[in-house]
PDB file of N, CA, C and O in Angstrom:
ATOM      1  N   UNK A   1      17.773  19.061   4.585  1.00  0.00           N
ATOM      2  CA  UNK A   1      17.131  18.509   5.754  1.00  0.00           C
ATOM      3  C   UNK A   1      15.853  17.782   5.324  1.00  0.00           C
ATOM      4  O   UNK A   1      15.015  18.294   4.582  1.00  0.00           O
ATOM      5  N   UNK A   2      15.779  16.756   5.758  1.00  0.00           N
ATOM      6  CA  UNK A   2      14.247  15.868   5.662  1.00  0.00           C
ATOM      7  C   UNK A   2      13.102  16.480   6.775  1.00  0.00           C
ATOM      8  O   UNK A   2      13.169  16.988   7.895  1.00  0.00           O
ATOM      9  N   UNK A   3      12.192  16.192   5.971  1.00  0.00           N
ATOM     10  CA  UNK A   3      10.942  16.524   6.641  1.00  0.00           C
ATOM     11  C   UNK A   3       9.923  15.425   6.557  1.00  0.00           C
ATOM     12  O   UNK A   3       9.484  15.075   5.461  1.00  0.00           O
ATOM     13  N   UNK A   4       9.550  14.895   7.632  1.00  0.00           N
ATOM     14  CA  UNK A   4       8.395  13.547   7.506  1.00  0.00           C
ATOM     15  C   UNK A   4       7.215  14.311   7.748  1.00  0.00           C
ATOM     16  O   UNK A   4       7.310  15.147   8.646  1.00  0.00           O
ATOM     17  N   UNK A   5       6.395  14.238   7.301  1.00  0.00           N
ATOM     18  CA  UNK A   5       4.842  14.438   7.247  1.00  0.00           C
ATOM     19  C   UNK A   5       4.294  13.020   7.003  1.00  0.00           C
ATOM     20  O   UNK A   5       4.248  12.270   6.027  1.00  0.00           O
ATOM     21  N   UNK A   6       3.683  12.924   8.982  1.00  0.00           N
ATOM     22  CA  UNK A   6       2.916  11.565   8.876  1.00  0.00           C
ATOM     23  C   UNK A   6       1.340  11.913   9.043  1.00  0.00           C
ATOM     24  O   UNK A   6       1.091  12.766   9.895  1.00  0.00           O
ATOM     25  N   UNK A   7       0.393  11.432   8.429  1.00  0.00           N
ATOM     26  CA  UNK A   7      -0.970  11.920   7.839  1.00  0.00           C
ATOM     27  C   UNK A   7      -1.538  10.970   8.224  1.00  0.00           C
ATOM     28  O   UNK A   7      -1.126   9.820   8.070  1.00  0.00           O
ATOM     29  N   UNK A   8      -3.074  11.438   9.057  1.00  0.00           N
ATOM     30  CA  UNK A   8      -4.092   9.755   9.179  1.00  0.00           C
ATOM     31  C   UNK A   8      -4.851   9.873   8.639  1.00  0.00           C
ATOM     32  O   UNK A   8      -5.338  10.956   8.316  1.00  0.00           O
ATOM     33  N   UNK A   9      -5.340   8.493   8.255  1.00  0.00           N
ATOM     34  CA  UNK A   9      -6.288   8.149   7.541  1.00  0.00           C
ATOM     35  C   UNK A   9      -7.515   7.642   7.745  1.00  0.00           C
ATOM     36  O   UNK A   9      -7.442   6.613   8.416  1.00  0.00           O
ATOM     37  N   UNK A  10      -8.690   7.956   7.425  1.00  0.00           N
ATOM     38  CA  UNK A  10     -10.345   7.779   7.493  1.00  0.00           C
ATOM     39  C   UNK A  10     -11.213   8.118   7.097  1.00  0.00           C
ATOM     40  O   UNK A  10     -11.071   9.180   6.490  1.00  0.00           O
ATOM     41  N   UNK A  11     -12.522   7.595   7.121  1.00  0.00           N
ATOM     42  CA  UNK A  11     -13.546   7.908   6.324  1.00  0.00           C
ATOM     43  C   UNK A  11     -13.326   8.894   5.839  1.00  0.00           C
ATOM     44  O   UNK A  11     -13.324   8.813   4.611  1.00  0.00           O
ATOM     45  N   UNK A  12     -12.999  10.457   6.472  1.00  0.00           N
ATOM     46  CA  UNK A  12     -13.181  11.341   6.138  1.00  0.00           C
ATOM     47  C   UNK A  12     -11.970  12.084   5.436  1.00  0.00           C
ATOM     48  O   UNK A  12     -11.879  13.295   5.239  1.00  0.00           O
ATOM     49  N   UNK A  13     -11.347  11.406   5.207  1.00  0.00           N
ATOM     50  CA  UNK A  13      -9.815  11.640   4.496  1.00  0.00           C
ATOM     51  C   UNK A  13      -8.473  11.831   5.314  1.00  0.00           C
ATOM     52  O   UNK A  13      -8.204  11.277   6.379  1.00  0.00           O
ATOM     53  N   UNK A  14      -7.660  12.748   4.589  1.00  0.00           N
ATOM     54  CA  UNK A  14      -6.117  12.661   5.303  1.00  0.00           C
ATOM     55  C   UNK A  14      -6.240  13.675   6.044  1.00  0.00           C
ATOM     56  O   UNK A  14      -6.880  14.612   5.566  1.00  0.00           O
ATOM     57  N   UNK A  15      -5.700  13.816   7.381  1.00  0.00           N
ATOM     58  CA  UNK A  15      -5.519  15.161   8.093  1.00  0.00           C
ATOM     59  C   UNK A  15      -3.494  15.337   8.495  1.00  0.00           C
ATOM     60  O   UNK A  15      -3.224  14.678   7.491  1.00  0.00           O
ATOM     61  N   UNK A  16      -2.973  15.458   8.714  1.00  0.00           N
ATOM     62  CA  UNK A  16      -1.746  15.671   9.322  1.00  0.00           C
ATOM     63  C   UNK A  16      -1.700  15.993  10.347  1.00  0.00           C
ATOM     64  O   UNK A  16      -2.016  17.096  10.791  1.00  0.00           O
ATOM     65  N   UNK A  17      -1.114  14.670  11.163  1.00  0.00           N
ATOM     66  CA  UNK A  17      -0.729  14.637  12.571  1.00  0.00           C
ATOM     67  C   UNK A  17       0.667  15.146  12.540  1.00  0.00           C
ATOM     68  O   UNK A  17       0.660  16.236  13.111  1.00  0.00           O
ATOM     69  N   UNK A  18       1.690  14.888  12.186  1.00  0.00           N
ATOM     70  CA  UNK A  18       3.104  15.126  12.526  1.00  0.00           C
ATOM     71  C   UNK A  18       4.149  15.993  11.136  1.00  0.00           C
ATOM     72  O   UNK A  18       4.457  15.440  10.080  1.00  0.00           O
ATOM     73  N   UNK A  19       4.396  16.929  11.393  1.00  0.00           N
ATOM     74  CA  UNK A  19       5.376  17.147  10.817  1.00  0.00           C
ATOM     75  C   UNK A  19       6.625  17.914  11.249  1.00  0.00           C
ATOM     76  O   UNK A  19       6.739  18.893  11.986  1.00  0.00           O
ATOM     77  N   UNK A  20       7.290  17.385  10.760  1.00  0.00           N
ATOM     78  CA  UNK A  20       9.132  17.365  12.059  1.00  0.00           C
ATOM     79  C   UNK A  20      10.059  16.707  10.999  1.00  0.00           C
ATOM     80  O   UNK A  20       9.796  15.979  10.042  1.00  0.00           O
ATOM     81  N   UNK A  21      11.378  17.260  11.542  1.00  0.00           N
ATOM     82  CA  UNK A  21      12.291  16.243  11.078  1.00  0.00           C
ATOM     83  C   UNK A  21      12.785  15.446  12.148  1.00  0.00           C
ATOM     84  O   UNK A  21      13.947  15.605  12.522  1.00  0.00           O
ATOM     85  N   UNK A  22      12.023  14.587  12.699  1.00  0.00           N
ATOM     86  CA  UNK A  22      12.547  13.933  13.737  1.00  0.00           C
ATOM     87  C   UNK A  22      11.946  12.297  13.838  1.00  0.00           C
ATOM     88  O   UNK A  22      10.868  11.905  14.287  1.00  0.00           O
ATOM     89  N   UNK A  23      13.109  11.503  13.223  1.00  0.00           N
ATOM     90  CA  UNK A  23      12.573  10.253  11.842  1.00  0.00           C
ATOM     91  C   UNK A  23      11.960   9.309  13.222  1.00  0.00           C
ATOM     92  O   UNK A  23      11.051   8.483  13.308  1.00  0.00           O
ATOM     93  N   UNK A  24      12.671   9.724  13.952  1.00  0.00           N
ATOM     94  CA  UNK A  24      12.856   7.959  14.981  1.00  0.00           C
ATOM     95  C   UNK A  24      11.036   8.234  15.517  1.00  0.00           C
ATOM     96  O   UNK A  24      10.308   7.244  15.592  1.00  0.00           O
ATOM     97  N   UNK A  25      10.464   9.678  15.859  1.00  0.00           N
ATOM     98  CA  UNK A  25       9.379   9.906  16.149  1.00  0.00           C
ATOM     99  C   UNK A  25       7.951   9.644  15.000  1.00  0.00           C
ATOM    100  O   UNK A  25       7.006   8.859  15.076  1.00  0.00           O
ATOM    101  N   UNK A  26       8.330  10.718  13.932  1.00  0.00           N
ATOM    102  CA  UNK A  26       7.465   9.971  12.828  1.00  0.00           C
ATOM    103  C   UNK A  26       7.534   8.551  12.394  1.00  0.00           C
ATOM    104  O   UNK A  26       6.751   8.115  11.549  1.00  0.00           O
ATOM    105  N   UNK A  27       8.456   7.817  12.954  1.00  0.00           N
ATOM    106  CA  UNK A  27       8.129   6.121  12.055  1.00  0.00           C
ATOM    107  C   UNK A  27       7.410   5.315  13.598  1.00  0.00           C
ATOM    108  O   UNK A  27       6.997   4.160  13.498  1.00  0.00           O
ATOM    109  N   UNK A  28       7.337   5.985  14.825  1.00  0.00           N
ATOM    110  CA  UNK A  28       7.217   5.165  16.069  1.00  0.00           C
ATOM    111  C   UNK A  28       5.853   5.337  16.253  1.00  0.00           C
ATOM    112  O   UNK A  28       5.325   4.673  17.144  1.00  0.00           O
ATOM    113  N   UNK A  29       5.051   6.234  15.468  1.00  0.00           N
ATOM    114  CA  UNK A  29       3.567   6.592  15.609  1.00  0.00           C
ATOM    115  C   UNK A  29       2.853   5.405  15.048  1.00  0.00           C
ATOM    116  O   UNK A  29       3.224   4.764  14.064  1.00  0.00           O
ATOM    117  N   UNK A  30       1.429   5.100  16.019  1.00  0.00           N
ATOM    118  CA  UNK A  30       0.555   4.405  15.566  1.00  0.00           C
ATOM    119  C   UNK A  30      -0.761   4.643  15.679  1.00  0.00           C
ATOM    120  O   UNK A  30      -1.204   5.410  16.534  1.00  0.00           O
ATOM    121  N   UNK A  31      -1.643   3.890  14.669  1.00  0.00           N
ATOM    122  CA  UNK A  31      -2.624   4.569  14.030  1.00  0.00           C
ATOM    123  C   UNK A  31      -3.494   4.780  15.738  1.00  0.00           C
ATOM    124  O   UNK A  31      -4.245   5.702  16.057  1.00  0.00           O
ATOM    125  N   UNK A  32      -3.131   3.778  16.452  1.00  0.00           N
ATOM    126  CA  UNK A  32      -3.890   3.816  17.705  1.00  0.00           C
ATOM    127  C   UNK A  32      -4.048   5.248  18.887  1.00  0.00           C
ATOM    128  O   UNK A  32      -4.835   5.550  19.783  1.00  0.00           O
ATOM    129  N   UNK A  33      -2.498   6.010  18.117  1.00  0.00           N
ATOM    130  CA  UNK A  33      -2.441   7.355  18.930  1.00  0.00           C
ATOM    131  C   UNK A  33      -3.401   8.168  18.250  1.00  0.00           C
ATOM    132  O   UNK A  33      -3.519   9.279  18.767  1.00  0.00           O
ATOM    133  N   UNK A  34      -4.169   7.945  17.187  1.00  0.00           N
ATOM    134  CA  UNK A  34      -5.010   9.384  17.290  1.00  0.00           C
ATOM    135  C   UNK A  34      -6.533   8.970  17.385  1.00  0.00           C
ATOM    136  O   UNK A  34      -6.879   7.789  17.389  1.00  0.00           O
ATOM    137  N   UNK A  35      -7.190   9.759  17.441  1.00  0.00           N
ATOM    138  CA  UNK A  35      -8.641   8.928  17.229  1.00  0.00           C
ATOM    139  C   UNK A  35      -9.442   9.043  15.691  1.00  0.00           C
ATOM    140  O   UNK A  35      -9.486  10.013  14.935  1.00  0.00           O
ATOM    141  N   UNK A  36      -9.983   7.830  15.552  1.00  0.00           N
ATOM    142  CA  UNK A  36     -10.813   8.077  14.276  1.00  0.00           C
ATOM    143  C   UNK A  36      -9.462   7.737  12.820  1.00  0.00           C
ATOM    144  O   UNK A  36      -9.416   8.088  11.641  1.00  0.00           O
ATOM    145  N   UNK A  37      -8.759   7.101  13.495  1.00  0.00           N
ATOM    146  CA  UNK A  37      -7.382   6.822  12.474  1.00  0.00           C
ATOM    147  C   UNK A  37      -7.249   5.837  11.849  1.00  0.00           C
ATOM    148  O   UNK A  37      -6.370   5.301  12.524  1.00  0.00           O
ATOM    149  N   UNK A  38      -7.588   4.687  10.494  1.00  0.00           N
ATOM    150  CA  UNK A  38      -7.725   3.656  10.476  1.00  0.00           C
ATOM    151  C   UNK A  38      -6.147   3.712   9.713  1.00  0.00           C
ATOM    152  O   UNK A  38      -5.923   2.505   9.625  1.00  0.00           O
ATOM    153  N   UNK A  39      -5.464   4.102   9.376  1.00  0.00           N
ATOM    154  CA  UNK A  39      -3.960   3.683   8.832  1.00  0.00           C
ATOM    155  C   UNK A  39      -3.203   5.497   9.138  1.00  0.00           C
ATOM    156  O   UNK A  39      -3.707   6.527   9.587  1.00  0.00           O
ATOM    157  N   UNK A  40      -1.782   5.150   8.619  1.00  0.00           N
ATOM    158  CA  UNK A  40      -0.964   6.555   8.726  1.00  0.00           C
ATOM    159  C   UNK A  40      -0.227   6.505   7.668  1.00  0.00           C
ATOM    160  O   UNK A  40       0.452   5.554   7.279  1.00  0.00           O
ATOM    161  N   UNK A  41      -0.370   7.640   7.148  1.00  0.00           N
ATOM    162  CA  UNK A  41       0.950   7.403   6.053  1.00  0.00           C
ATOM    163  C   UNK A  41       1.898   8.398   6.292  1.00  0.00           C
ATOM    164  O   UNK A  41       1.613   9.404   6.941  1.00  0.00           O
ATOM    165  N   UNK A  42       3.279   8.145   5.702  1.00  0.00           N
ATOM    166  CA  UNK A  42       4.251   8.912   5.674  1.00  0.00           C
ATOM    167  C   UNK A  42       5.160   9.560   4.118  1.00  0.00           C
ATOM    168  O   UNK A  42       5.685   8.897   3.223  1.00  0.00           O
ATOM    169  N   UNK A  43       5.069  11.033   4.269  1.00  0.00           N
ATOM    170  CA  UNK A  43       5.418  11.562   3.030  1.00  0.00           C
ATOM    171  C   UNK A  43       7.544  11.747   3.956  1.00  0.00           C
ATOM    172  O   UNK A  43       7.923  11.745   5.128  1.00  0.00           O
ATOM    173  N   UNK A  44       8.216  11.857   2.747  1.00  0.00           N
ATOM    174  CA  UNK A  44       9.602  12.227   3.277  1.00  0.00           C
ATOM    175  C   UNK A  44       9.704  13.536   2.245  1.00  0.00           C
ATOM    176  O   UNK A  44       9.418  13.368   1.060  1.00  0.00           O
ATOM    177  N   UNK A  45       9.982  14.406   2.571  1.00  0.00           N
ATOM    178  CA  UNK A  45      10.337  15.845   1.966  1.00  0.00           C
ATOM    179  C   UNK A  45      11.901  16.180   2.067  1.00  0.00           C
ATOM    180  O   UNK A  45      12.526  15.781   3.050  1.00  0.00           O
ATOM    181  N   UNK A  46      12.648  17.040   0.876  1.00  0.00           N
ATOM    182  CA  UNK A  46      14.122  17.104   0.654  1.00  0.00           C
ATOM    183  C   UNK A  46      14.147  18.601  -0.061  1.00  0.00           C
ATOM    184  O   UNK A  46      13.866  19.123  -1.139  1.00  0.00           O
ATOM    185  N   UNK A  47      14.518  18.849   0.874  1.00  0.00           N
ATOM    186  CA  UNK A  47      14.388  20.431  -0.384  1.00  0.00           C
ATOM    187  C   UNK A  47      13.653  20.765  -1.241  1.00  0.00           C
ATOM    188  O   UNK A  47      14.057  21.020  -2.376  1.00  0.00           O
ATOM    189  N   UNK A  48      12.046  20.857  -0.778  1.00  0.00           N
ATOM    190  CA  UNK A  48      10.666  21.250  -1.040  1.00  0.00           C
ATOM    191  C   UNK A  48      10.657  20.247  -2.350  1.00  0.00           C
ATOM    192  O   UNK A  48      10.218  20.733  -3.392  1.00  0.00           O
ATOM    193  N   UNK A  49      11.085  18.963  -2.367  1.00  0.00           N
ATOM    194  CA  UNK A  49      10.089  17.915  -3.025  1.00  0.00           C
ATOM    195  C   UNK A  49      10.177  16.540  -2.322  1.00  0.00           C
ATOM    196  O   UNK A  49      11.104  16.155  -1.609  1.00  0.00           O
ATOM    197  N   UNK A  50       9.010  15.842  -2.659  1.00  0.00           N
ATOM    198  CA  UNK A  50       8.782  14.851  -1.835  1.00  0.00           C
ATOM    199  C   UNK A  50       9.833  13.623  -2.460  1.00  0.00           C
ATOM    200  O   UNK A  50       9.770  13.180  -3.607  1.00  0.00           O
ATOM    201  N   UNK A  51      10.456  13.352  -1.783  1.00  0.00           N
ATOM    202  CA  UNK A  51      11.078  12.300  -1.968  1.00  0.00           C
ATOM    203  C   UNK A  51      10.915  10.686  -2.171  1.00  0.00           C
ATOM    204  O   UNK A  51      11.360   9.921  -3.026  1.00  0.00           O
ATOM    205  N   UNK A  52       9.924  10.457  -0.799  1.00  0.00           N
ATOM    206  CA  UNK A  52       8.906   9.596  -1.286  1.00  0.00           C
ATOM    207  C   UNK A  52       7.789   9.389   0.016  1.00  0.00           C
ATOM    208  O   UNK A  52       7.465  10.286   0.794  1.00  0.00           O
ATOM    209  N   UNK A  53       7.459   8.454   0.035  1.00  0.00           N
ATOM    210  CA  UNK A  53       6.287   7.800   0.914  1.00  0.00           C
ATOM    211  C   UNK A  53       5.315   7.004   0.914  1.00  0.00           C
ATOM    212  O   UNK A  53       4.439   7.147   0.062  1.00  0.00           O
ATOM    213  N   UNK A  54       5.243   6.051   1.798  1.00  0.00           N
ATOM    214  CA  UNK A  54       4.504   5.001   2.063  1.00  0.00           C
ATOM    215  C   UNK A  54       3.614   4.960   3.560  1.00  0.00           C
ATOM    216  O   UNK A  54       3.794   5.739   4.496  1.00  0.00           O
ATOM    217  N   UNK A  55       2.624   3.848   3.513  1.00  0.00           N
ATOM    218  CA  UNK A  55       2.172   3.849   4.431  1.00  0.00           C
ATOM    219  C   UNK A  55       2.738   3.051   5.618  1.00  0.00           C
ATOM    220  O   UNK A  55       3.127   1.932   5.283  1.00  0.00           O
ATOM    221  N   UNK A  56       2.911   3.405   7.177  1.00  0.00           N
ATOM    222  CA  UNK A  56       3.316   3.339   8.163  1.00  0.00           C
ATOM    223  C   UNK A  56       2.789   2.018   8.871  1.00  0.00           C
ATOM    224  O   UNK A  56       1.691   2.122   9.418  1.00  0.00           O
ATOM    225  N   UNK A  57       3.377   0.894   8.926  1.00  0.00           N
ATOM    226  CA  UNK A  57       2.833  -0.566   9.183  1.00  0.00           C
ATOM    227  C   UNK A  57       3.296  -0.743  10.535  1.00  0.00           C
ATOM    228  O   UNK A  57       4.438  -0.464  10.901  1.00  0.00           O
ATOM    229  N   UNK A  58       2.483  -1.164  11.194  1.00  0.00           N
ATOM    230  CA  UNK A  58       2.735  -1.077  12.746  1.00  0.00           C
ATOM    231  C   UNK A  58       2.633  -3.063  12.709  1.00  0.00           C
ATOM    232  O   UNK A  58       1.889  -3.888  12.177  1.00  0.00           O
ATOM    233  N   UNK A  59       4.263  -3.115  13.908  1.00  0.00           N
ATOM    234  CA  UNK A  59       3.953  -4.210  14.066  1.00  0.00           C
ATOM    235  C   UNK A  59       3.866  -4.652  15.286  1.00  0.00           C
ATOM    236  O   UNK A  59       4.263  -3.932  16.202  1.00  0.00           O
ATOM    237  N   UNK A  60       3.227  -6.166  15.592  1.00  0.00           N
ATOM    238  CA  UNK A  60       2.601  -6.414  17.297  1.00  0.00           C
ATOM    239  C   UNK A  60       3.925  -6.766  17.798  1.00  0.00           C
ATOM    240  O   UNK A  60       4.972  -7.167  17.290  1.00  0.00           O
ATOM    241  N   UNK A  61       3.392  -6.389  19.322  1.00  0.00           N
ATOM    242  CA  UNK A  61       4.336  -6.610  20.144  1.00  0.00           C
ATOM    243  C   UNK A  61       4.959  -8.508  19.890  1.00  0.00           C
ATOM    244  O   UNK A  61       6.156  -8.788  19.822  1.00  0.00           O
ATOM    245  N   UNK A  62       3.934  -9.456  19.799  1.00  0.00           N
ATOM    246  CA  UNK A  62       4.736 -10.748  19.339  1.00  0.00           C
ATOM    247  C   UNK A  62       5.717 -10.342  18.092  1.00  0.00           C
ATOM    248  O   UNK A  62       6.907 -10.588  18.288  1.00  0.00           O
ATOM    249  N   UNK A  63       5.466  -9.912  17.178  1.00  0.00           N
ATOM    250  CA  UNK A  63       6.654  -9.726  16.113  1.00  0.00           C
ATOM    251  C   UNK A  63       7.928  -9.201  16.238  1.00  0.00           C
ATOM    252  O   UNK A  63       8.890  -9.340  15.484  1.00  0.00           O
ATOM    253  N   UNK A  64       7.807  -8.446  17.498  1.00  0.00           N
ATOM    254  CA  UNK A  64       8.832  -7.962  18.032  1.00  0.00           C
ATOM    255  C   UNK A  64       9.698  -8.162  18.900  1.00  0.00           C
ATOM    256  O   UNK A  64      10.745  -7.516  18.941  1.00  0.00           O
ATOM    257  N   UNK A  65       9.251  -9.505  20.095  1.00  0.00           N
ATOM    258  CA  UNK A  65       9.655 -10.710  20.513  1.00  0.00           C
ATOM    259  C   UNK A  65      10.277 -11.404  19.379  1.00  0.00           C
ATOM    260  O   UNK A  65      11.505 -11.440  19.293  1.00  0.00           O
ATOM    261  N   UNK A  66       9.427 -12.029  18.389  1.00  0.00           N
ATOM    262  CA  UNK A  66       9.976 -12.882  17.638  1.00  0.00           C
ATOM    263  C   UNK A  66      11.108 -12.519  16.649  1.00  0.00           C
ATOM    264  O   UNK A  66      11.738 -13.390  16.050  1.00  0.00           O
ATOM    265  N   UNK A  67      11.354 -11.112  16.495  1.00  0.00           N
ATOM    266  CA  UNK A  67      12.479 -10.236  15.809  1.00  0.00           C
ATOM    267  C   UNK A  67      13.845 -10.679  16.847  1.00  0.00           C
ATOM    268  O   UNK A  67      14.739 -11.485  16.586  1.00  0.00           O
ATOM    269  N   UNK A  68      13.710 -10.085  17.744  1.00  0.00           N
ATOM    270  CA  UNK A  68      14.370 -10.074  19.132  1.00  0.00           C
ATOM    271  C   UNK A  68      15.036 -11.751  19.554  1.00  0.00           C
ATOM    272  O   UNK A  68      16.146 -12.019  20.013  1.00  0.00           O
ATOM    273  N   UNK A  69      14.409 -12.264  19.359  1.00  0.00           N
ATOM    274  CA  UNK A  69      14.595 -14.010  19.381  1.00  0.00           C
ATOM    275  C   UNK A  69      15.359 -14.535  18.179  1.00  0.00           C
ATOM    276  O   UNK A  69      16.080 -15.508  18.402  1.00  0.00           O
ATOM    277  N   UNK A  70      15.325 -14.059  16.947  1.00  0.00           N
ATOM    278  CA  UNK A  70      16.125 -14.660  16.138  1.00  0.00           C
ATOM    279  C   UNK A  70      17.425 -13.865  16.165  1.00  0.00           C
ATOM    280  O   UNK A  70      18.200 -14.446  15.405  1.00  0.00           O
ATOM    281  N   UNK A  71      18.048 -12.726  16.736  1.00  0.00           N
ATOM    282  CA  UNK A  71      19.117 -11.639  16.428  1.00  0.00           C
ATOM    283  C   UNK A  71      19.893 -12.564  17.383  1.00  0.00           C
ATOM    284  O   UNK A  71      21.058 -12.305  17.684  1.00  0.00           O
TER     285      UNK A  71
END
């Protein structure tokens, strides 16, 4: 089973907001839901090792029109 651990980021370092295996929720988070959050990152976990992770890029609602417009 996967485990996402999504973590925010700021001055004051990483804290952990989310951890779940529930992908569609950890990738839909943005830095705007927590306070004091300037980025999020995401670890993926597999049978107590990390598999991998990157940071969580939020994109604007125009990009998502313009996604939507070319399909």
């Amino acid at each position: 089973m996967k485990i996402y651990v999504v973590q925010s980021f700021n001055e004051d370092g990483l804290e952990n907001v989310y951890v779940g295996d529930d992908s569609k929720k950890a990738l839909s988070l943005k830095a705007a839901d927590f306070d004091h959050c300037d980025a999020l990152f995401v670890e993926i976990w597999e049978d107590g090792e990390k598999t991998d992770d990157f940071r969580l890029l939020e994109t604007s609602e125009d990009d998502e029109d313009e996604l939507e417009q070319e399909a």
